[in-house]
N, C-alpha and C positions, 0 to 999 in steps of 0.2 A: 639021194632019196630025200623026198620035202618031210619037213619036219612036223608032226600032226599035234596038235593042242585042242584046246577044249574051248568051245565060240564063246566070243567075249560077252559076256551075258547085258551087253549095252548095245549090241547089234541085235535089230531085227528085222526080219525080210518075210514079206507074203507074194504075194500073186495078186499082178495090178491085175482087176478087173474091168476096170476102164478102157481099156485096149481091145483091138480084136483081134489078138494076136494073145495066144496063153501064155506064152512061154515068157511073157514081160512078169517083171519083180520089182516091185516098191521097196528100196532099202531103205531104213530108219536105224542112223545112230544117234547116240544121245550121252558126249562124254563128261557133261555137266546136268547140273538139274535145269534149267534156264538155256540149254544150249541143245538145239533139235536139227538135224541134220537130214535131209531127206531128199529122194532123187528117185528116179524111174530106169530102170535099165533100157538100153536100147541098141551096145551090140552087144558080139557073140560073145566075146570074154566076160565083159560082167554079166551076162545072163549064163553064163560055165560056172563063173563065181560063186553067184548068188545062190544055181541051183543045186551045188555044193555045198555053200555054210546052211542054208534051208532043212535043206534033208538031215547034217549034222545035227540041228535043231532038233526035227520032228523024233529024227530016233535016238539020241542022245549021247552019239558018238562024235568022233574028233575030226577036225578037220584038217586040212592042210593051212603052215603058220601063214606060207606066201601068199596065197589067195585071199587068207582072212585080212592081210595089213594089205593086199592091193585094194581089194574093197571098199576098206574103210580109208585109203587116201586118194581113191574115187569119188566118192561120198560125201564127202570133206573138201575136197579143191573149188575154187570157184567156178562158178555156173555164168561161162558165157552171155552177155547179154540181159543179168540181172543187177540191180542194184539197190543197197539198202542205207535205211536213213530210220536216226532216230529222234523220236517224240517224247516230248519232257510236260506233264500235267502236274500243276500244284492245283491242290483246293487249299481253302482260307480257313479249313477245319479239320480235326483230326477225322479220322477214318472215314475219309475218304467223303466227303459231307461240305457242304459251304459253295462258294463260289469258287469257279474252274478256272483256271488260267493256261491255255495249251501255248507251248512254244515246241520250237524245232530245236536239234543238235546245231550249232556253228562250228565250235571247236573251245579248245579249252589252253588256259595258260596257267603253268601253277595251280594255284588250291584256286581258281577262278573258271566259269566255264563260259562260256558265249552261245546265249541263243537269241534267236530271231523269228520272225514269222516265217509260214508256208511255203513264201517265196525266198527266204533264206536259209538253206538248209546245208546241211553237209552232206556229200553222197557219197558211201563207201562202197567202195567194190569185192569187197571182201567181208564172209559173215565173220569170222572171227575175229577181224577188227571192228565191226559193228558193234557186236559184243562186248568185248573189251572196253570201248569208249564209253559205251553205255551202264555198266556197271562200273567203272570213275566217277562221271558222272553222277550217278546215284551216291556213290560212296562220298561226295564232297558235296552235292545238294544236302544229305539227307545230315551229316556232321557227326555220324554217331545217336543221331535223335532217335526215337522209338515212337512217337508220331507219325500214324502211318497218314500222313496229306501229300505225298509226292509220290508220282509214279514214274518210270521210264521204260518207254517199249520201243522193241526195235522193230522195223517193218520191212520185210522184201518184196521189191518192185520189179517184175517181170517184163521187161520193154512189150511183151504180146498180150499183155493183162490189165485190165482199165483200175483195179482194185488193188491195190498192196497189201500183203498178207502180213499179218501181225506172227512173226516169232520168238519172241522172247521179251519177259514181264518184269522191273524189278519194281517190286512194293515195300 
């Protein structure tokens, strides 16, 4: 018999309504502040899933453990045919104020980081390692400073999407 717990209160699922098909579910996990996870169901198992921890949700009962952790490393796995890359803004003035300077991720060596323009970028195929670099990154731009003039955002690029979606901020 599966083991029933209480939904991780970092998971949440509605009803995509962008579909014309009801039975689809928007999952959003979120197991850091800076770190957003989102996905559309589209088969049978995660739309069983979904409409499981959902309902667990609405009436505030338990659900099953194996469905909540397959969910959530559904959710979480990388997304075929997407890729992200991160952007690094300094201004010449504290909060956020002065003259802009955008550069892209290259990579990093040591307490050093490497970036380049537009056309030099690093592409990660993975958000959690997006993430991770990116807040390095920040942690070795910013040196402990409390001046907020640096930003780092990381952005996912959908091969079917002309726009990259900005997911995660560090200020």
């Amino acid at each position: 018999m599966a083991k029933m717990v209480k939904v991780d209160s970092r998971l949440q699922i509605g009803v995509a309504i962008t579909t014309s098909n009801p039975q689809e579910y928007n999952v959003r996990y979120t197991p850091q502040e800076n770190n957003i996870y989102i996905r559309q169901t589209s088969d049978f198992d995660m739309r069983t899933y979904a409409a499981h921890i959902a309902e667990g949700i609405l009436n505030k009962t338990l659900v099953r453990q194996d469905w909540q952790n397959k969910i959530i490393k559904w959710v979480t796995e990388n997304i075929p045919g997407t890729i992200y890359f991160i952007e690094i803004v300094m201004y010449s003035e504290p909060n956020f104020s002065g003259n802009m300077f955008q550069y892209f991720y290259i990579g990093r060596t040591m307490h050093r980081i490497q970036y380049g323009g537009r056309a030099m970028k690093k592409l990660f195929v993975s958000r959690s390692g997006a993430i991770k670099a990116a807040e390095r990154a920040f942690g070795i731009l910013t040196n402990g400073s409390t001046k907020k003039n640096i930003r780092v955002t990381v952005y996912e690029q959908k091969l079917h999407q002309p726009m990259p979606t900005e997911i995660s901020v560090f200020e």
